[in-house]
C-alpha positions in Angstrom: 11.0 -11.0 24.9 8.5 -12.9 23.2 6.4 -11.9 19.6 4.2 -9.9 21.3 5.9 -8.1 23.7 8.8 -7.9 20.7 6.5 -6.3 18.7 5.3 -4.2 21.1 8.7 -2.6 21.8 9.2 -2.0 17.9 5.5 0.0 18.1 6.2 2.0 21.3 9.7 2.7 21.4 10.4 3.3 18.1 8.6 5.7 15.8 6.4 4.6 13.2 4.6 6.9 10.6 1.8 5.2 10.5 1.0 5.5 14.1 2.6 8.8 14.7 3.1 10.9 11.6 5.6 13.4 11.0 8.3 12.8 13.9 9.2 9.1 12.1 10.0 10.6 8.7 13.6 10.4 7.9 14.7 13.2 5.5 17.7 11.2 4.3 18.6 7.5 3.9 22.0 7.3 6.0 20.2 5.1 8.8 19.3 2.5 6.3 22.6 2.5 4.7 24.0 1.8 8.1 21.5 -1.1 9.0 22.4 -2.8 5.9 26.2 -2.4 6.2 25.6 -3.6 9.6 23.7 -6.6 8.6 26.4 -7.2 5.4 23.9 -6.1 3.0 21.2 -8.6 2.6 19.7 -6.3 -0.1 22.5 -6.9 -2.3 21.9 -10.2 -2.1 18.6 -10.5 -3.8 17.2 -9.7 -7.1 14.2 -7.3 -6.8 11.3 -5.3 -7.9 10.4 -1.9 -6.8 7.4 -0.7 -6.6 6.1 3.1 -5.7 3.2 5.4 -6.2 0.6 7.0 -4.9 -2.3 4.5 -4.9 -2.4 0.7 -6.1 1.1 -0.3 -4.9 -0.4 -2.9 -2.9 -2.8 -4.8 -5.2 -0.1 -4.1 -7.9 2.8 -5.5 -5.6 0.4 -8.9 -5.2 -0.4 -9.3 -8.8 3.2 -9.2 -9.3 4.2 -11.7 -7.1 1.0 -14.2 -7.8 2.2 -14.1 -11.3 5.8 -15.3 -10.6 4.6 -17.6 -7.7 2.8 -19.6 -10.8 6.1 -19.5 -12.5 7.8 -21.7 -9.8 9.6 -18.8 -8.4 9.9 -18.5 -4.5 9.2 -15.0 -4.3 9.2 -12.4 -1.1 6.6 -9.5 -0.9 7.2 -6.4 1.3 4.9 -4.2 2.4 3.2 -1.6 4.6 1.3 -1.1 6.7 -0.2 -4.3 7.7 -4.2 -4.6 8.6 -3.9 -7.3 11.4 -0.5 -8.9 12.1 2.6 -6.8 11.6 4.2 -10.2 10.1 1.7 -9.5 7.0 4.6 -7.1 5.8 7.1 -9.7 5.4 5.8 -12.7 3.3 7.6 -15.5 1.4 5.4 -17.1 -1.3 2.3 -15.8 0.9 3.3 -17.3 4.3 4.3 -14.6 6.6 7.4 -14.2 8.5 7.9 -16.3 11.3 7.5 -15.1 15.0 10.5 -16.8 15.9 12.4 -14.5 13.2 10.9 -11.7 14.0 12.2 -12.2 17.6 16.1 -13.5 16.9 15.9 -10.4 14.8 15.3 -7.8 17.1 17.0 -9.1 20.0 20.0 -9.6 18.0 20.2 -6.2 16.7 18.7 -4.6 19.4 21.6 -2.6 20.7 22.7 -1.6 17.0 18.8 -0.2 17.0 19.0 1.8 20.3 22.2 3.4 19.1 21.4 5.0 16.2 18.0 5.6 16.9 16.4 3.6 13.9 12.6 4.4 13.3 10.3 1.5 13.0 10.2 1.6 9.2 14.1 1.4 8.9 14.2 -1.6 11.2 11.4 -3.2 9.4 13.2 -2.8 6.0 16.1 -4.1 7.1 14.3 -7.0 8.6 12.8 -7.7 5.5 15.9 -7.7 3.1 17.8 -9.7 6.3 14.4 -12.5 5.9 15.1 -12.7 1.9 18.6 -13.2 1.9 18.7 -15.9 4.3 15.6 -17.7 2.7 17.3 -17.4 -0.8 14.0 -16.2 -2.7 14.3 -16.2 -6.3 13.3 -12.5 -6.6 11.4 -9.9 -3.6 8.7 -7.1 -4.9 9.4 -4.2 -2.8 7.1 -1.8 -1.9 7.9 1.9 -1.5 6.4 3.2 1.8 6.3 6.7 1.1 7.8 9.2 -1.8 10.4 7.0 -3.1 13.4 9.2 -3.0 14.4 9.1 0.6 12.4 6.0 1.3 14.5 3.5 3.2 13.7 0.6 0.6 15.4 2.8 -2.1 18.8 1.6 -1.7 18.3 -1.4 -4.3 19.1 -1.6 -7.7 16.1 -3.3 -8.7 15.1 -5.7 -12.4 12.2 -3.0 -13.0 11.3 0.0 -11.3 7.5 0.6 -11.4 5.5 4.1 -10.5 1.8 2.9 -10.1 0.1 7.0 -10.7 0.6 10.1 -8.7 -1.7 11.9 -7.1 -2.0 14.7 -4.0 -0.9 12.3 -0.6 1.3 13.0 1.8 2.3 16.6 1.5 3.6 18.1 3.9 6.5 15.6 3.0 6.2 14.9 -0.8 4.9 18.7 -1.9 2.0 20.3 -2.9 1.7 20.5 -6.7 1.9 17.0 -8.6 5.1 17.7 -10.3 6.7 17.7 -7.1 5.1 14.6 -5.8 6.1 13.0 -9.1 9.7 14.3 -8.8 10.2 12.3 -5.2 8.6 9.1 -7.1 10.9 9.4 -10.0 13.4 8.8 -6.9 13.5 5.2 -7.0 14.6 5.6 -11.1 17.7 4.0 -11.3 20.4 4.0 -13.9 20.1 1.6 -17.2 17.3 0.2 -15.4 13.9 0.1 -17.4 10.6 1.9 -15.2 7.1 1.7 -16.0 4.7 4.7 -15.7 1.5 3.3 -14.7 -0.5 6.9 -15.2 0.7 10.0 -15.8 -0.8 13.0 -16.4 0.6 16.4 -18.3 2.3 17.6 -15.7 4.2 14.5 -14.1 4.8 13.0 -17.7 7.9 15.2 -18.0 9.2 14.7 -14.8 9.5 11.3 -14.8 11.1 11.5 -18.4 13.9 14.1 -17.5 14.3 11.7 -15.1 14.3 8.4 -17.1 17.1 10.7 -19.1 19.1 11.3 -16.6 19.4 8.1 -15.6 19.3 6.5 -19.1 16.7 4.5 -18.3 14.0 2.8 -20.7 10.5 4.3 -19.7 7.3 2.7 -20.4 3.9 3.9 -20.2 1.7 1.3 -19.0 -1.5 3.3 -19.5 -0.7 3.4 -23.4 -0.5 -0.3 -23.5 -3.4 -1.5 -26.1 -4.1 -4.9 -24.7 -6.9 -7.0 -22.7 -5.7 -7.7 -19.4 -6.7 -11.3 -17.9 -9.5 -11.4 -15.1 -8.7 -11.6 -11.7 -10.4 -12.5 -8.4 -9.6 -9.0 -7.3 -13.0 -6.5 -7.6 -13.1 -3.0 -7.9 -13.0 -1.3 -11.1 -10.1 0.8 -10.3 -8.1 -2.4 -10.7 -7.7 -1.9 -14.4 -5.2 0.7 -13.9 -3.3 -1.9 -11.6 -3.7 -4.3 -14.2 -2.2 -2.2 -16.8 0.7 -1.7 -14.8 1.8 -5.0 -13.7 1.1 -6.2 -17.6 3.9 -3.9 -18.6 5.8 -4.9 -15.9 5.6 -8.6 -16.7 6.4 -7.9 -20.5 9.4 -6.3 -19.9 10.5 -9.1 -17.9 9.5 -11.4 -20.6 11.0 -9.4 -23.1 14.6 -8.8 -21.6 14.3 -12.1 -20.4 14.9 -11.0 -16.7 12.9 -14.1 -15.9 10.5 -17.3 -17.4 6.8 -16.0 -17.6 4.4 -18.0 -19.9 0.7 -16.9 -20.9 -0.6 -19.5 -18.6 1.5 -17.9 -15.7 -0.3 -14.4 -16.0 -3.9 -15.4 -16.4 -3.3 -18.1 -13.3 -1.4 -15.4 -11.2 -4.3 -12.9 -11.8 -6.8 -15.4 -10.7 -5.5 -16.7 -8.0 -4.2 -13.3 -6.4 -5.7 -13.4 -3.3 -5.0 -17.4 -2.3 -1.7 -16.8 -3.4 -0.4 -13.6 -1.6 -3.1 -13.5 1.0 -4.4 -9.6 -0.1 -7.2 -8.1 1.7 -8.9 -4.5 1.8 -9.3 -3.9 -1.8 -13.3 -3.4 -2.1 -13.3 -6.5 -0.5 -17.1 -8.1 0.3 -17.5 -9.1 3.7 -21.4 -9.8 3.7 -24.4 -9.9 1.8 -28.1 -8.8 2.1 -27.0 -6.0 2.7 -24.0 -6.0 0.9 -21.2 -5.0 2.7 -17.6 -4.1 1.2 -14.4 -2.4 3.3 -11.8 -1.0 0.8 -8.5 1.0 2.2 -8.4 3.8 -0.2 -8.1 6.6 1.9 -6.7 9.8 -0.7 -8.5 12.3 -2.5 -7.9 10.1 -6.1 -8.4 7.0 -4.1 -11.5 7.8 -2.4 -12.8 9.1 -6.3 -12.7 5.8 -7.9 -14.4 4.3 -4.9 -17.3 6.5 -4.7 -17.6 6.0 -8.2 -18.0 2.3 -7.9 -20.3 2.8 -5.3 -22.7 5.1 -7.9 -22.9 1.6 -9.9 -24.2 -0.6 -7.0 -28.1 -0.9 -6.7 -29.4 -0.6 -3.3 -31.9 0.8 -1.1 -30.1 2.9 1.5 -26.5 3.9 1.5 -24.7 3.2 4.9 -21.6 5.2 5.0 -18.8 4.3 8.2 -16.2 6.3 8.1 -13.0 7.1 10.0 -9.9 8.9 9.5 -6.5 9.6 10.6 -5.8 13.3 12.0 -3.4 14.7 9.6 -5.9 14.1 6.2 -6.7 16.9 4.3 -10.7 16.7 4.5 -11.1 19.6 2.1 -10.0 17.1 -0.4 -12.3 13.8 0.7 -14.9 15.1 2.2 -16.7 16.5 -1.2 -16.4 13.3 -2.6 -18.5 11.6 -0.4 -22.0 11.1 -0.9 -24.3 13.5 0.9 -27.7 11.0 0.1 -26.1 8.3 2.7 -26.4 8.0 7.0 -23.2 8.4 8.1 -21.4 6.3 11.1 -18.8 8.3 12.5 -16.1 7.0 14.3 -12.1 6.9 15.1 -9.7 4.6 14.5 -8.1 2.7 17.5 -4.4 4.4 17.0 -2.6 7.9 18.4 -3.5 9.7 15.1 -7.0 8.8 14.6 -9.4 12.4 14.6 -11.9 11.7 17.2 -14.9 11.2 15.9 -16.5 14.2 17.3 -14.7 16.2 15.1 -15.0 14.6 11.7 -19.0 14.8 12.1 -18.8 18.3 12.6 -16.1 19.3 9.9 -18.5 16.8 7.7 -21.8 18.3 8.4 -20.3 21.5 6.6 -19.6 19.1 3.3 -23.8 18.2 3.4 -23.1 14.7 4.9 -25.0 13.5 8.6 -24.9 11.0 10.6 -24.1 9.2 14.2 -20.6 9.5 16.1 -19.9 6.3 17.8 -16.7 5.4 20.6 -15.3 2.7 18.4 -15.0 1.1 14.7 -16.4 -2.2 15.8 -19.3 0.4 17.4 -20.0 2.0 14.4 -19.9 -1.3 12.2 -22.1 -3.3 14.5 -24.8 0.0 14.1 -24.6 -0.2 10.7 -25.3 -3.9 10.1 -28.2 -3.3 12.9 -29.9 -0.1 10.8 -29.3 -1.5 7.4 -32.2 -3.2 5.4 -31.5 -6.7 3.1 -31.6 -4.2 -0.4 -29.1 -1.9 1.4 -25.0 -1.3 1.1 -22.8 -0.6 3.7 -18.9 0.5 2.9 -16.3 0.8 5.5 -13.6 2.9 4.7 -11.8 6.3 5.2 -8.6 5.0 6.5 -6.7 1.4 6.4 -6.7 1.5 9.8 -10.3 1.5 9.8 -10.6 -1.6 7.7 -8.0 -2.8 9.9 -10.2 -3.2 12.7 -13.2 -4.7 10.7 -11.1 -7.6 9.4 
């Protein structure tokens, strides 16, 4: 097989949450642990940082690895999903994975796959620690893919374990109440290994310390941390919180002296985020006059910081297009959307997009109108067609939806 038709096997014959939903989660982690005996576990083999939570895992995963790329480090960044290329999941330094890898891989362990019926995310993971061992990075910033606990990426021991902020995502896996959210995060807490809390709130605070207990592990509250963060090319004001977290995260590294950081390596890793690690989708501006910006939050406490943003930009006429996947909650979204916009309806190009039909009609009860169109690219090309010079057009609703736009 060749890259595309290789990773066209991984997406069709093997499940994959993201495209499918509940029949690829694993309720246990006994696959994984076979994939990495099977490969003479890679993940041993590397140092690493882990990295879970319920929003900002991705921008905090890059500011991370930006950070120690100015350090001199060769570092490798996992994570999910991708927006274009699946080989965005699987970066060294910010170049992506090679297709030739990706290909050796697969048909190497093809058989071993097949057997024991590996979901996509399993064999992805183990693709990813496999990469890092054999390219002898320095250190790899892992990110969780979902919960933390029975995650596939939670069978390293990590330098620093890091919990970006809980909120409601995901629960017909994780559970329904935040505590219970917070106790599958606290999953990744390792013993004598120091975590950092990024937010917490009065009802996961406790959870993650009877678990930092159990484990006798240093905790550290990043939101608590009284300090001016640098600036960085990355917008959105939600990136504070992000900010926060990787600071803390750096300073323990610092302070144990897990690895060299100086000053000059922070403020030059903030700034240069994006050329670094290649990071995309985070209120990200893709035109002007009208401004357009795309952004991949796509949860209740996600989509809250957004809209608030969006409160702060002047325009004329807001432009709303707006796309989801079938098993969201829109209860929990929907009211946070602004009703004073034109809404462009539409479904993303995968099995569990909601047709678009549908979302206008569950939206009109929330106040908000609009258009249905067959297609993203549809809805985006109305948009830009209707919208005025003063205007403001956002994309969002689902990362598959900004996906399709970049």
């Amino acid at each position: 097989m060749n890259y595309n038709d290789t990773v066209h096997w991984m997406f069709a014959q093997l499940p994959m949450y993201q495209q499918q939903g509940a029949s690829a989660y694993r309720k246990d982690l006994h696959n994984i642990q076979a994939l990495t005996k099977h490969l003479q576990h890679p993940e041993q083999k590397i140092k690493c940082i882990h990295v879970a939570g319920t929003n900002g895992k991705g921008s905090t995963s890059h500011l991370i690895v930006s950070v120690l790329q100015e350090a001199g480090y060769r570092v490798g960044l996992y994570t999910s999903p991708h927006l274009k290329d699946f080989r965005e999941r699987i970066k060294i330094n910010g170049e992506m994975i090679s297709e030739e890898y990706v290909v050796d891989f697969i048909a190497q362990h093809q058989p071993f796959f097949e057997k024991h019926s590996l979901s996509f995310f399993e064999m992805t993971v183990g693709l990813a620690f496999d990469y890092f061992a054999h390219q002898k990075v320095d250190i790899a910033v892992i990110e969780v893919g979902m919960g933390g606990r029975l995650d596939a990426t939670n069978i390293i021991t990590p330098l620093v374990s890091v919990i970006t902020n809980i909120s409601k995502d995901h629960t017909a896996f994780l559970g329904n109440t935040l505590a219970e959210i917070a106790g599958e995060k606290a999953g990744i807490i390792k013993p004598n290994i120091p975590v950092v809390i990024g937010e917490y709130t009065a009802e996961t605070k406790p959870v993650f310390e009877a678990k930092a207990k159990e484990c006798n592990a240093e905790i550290f509250y990043a939101q608590d941390l009284i300090q001016t963060t640098p600036a960085t090319e990355l917008l959105g004001e939600y990136q504070e919180f992000n900010k926060k977290t990787v600071m803390q995260t750096l300073r323990i590294l610092q302070s144990k002296k897990l690895l060299s950081i100086s000053e000059n390596h922070i403020s030059d890793g903030f700034m240069n985020v994006i050329i670094n690690t290649g990071l995309q989708g985070r209120w990200q501006q893709l035109g002007s006059n009208p401004k357009i910006i795309c952004d991949t939050a796509h949860n209740s406490a996600g989509l809250k910081i957004v809209m608030q943003q969006i409160e702060h930009e002047k325009f004329e006429e807001l432009h709303m297009i707006l796309g989801v996947v079938n098993d969201k909650d829109l209860t929990e979204i929907l009211p946070l959307l602004p009703q004073k916009a034109h809404y462009y309806f539409c479904k993303p190009d995968l099995p569990r997009g909601l047709d678009a039909e549908i979302l206008k009609k569950i939206a009109t009860n929330f106040g908000l109108t609009g258009d249905v169109y067959s297609s993203v690219s549809e809805a985006y090309q109305a948009a830009q067609n209707k919208a005025a010079q003063n205007d403001f057009i956002y994309v969002g609703g689902s990362t598959f939806v900004v996906a399709e736009i970049l």
